[in-house]
C-alpha positions in Angstrom: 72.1 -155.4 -145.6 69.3 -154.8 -143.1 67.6 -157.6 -141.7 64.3 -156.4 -143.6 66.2 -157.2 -147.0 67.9 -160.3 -145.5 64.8 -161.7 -144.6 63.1 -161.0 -148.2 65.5 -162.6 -149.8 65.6 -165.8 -148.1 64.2 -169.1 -149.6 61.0 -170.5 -148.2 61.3 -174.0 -149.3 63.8 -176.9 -147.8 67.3 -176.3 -148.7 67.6 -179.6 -150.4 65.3 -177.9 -153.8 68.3 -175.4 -154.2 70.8 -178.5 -154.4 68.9 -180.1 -156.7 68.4 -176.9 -159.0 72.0 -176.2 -158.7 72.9 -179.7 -160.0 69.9 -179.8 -162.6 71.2 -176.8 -163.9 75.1 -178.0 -163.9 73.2 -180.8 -166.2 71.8 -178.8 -168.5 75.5 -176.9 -169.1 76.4 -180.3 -169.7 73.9 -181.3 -172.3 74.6 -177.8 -173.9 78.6 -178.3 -174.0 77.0 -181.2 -176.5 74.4 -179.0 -178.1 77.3 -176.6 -179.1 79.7 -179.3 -180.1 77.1 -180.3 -183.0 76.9 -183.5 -180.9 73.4 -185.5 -181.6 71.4 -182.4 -182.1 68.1 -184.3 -182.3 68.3 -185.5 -179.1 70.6 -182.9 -177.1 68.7 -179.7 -178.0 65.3 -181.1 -176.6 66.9 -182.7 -173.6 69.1 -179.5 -172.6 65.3 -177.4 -172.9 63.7 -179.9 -170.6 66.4 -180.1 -168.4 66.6 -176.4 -167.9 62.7 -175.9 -167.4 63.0 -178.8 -164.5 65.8 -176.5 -162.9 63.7 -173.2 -163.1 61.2 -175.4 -161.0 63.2 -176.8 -158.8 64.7 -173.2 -158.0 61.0 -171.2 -158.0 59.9 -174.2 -155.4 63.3 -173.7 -153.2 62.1 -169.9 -153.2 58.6 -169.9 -153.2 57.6 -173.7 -151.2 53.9 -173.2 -152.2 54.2 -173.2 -155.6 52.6 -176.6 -156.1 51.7 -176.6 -159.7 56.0 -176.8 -160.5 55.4 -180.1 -159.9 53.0 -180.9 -162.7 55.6 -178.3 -165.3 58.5 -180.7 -164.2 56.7 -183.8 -164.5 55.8 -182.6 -168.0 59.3 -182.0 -169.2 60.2 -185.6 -167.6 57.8 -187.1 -170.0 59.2 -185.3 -173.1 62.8 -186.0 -171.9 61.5 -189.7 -171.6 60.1 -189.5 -175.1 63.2 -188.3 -176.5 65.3 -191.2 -175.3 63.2 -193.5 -176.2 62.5 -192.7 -179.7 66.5 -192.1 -179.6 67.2 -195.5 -178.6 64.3 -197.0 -181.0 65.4 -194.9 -184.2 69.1 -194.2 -183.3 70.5 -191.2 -183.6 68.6 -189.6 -186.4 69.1 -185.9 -187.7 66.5 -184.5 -188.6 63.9 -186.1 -186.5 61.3 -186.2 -188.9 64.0 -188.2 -191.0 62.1 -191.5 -190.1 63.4 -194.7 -187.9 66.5 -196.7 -189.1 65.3 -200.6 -188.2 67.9 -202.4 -190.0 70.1 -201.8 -187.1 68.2 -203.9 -184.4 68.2 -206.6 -186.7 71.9 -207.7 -186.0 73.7 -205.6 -188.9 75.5 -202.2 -188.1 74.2 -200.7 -184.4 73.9 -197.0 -185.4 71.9 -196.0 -181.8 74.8 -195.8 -179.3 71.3 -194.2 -176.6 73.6 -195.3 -173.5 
């Protein structure tokens, strides 16, 4: 490889973006091990789509450092992946998701929300 083609294919931003992508995206495999084991599918399918878009940021910033607005994407799939959990742990684990909320549980009969 010439240094020409070396050089255009090094990352721009800090090093430390393309750990994190790598590990965000070794998340998302993880989620989706769960996904394809029929595991939860109301919660898993979401989170494993938020987690990958957060990697794809994380990886176009490590590439490209002035692409500012990544931030503002991955802050936007944080607040869906935060919305999922918490209607997970407020309804349980509730397939399909327009099912409705389960409240007997919290009130000290059978705990059907196992969110942690």
């Amino acid at each position: 490889m010439t240094d020409a083609k070396a050089e255009r294919w090094k990352p721009e931003g800090h090093p430390m973006l393309g750990v994190r992508g790598s590990v965000a995206l070794l998340q998302c495999a993880t989620t989706l091990i769960l996904v394809f084991s029929g595991i939860n599918w109301s919660q898993t399918i979401p989170l494993a789509m938020m987690q990958f878009v957060s990697a794809c940021t994380l990886l176009a910033q490590w590439d490209k450092s002035g692409r500012d607005h990544m931030y503002v994407v991955r802050g936007c799939a944080s607040l869906v992946r935060a919305i999922v959990v918490l209607r997970t742990s407020a309804c349980g684990r509730v397939f399909p998701p327009w099912a409705g909320c389960d409240a007997e549980p919290w009130r000290g009969h059978e705990n059907v929300r196992l969110p942690f």
